[in-house]
C-alpha positions as CSV (number, residue, x, y, z in Angstrom):
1,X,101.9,113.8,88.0
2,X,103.1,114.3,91.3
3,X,102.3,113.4,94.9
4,X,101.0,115.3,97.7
5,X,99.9,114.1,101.2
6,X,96.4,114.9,101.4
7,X,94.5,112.9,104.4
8,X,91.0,111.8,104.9
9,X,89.1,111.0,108.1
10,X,85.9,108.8,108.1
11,X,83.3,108.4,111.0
12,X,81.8,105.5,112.6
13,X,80.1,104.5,109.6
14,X,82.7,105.1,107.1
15,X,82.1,108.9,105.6
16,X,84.6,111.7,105.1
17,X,84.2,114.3,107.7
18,X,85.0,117.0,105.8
19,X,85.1,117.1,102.1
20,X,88.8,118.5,101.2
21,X,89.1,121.1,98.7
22,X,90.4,120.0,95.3
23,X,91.0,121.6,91.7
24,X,88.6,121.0,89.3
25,X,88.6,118.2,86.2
26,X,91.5,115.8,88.9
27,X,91.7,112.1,89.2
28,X,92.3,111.0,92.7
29,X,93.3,107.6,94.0
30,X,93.9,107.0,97.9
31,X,95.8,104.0,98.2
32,X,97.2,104.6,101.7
33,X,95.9,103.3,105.0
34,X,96.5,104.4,108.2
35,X,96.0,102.9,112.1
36,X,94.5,100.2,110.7
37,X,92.5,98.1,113.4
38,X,93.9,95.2,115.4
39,X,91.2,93.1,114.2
40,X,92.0,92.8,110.6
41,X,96.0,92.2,110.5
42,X,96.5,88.9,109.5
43,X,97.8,86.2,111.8
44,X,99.1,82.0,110.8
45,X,96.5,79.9,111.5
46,X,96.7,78.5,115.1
47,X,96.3,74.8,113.5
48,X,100.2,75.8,111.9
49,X,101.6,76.9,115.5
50,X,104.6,75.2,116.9
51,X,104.9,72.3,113.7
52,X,107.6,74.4,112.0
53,X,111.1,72.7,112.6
54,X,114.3,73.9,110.8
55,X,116.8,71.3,110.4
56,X,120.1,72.7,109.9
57,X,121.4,75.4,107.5
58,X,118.4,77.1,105.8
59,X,120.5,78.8,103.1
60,X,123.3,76.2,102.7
61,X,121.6,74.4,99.7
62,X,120.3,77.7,98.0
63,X,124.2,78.6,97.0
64,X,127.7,76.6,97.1
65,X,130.0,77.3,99.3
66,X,132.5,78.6,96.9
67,X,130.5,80.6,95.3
68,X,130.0,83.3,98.1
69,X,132.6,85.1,96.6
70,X,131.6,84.9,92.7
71,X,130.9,88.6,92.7
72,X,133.7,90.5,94.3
């Protein structure tokens, strides 16, 4: 198996273009998206905005203090 950039372009309605080329007997899986639209990235609710409040060190109680070190 190996990869090899191959890109397709759909219309308004969601059809290739043009139908590429390809050898015979393949199995082809597009897992790539480019440009997506505005619209569908995802975004925190607005109920969430502005509640979030960090008090203090965030990573002080996920490791001790003297073991920063442990590893070198």
């Amino acid at each position: 198996m190996y990869t090899e950039k191959l890109i397709l372009e759909t219309d308004a309605n969601g059809y290739l273009k043009q139908m590429p080329k390809l050898p015979p007997n393949i199995q082809l899986v597009v897992v790539l998206k480019e440009n997506q639209p505005q619209s569908s990235q995802r975004k925190p609710s607005a109920k969430i905005a502005g509640k979030g409040l960090i008090k203090g060190d965030i990573m002080e109680s996920v490791i001790a203090t003297e073991d920063w070190n442990v590893l070198t």
